[in-house]
C-alpha positions in Angstrom: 220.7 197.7 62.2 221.8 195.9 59.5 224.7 193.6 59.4 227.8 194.9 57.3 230.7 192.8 55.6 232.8 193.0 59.1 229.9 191.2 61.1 229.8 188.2 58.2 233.6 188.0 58.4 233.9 188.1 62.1 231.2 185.1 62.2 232.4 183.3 59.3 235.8 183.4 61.1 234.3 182.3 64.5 232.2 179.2 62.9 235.5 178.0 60.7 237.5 178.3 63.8 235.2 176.0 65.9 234.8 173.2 62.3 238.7 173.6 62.2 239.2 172.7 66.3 236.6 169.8 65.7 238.5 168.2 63.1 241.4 167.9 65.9 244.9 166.8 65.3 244.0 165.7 62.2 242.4 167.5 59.9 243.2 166.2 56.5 242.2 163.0 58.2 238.4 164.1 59.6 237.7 165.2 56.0 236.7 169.2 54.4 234.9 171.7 56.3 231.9 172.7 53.6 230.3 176.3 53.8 227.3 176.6 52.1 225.5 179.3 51.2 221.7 179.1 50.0 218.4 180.6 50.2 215.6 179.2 52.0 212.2 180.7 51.6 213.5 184.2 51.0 215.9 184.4 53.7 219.8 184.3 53.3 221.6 181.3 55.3 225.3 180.6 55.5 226.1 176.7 57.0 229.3 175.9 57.9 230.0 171.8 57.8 232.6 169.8 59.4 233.0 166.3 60.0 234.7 166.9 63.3 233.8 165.0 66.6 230.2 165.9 66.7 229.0 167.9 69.4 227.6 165.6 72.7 223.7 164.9 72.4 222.9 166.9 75.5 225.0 170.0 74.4 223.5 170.8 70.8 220.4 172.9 72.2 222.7 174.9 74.3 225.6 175.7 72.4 225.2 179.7 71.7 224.6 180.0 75.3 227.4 181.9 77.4 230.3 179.9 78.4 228.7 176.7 76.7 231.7 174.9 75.0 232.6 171.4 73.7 236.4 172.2 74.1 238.4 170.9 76.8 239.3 173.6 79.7 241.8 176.0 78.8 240.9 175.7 74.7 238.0 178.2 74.4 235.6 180.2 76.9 232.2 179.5 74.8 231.8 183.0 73.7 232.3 182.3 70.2 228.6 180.9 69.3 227.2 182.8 71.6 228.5 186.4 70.4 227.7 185.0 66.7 224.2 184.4 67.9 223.9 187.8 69.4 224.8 189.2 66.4 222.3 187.1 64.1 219.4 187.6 66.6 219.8 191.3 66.3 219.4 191.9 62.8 216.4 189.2 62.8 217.9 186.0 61.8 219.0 182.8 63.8 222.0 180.7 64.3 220.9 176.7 64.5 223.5 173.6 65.4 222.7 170.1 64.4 224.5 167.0 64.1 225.4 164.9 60.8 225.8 161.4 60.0 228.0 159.9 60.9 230.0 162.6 62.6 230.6 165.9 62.3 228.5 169.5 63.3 226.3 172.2 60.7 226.1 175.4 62.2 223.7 177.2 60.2 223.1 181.2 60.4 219.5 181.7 58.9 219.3 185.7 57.9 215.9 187.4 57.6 213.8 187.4 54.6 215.3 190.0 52.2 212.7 192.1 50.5 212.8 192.4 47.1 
């Protein structure tokens, strides 16, 4: 199943949302949100950058998990990654979540290969 131009948006949308949250009150002040989109090795991948608050060292390898969230109670559920994963993992791809230096979060969706 491949993905159509509603299943980009709808993850583009979730990824800005969470960059935008991380920024906080703030956001001229935390600096731009980048999104990048490249080719690496064939396959398609859209990053999203922010130089938010970071995501806590022991959270990075979960978020995309269900109900995994760096927002405070009442903010989010911790759907949003995880649905966007779901979506990427489907169609062959994956979605990746690493810090930067000195703060801030890439979220990375890594499409498969595209034959020529």
């Amino acid at each position: 199943m491949p993905l159509d131009a509603a299943d980009i948006e709808a993850a583009l949308f979730a990824l800005l949302d969470n960059a935008l949250a991380a920024l906080g009150p703030s956001p001229a002040a935390a600096g731009p949100i980048v999104v990048t989109v490249g080719d690496e090795g064939g396959a398609p991948v859209i990053s999203v950058e922010d130089g938010g608050v970071g995501v806590p060292a022991g959270l990075t390898g979960r978020l995309g998990e269900p109900f995994v969230t760096t927002k405070a109670p009442g903010e989010g559920m911790g759907l949003g990654l995880y649905l966007v994963r779901t979506l990427i993992e489907q169609v062959g791809g994956r979605l990746t979540v690493s810090a930067r230096q000195p703060a801030g979060t890439r979220v990375a969706l890594r499409l498969a290969p595209v034959d020529p």
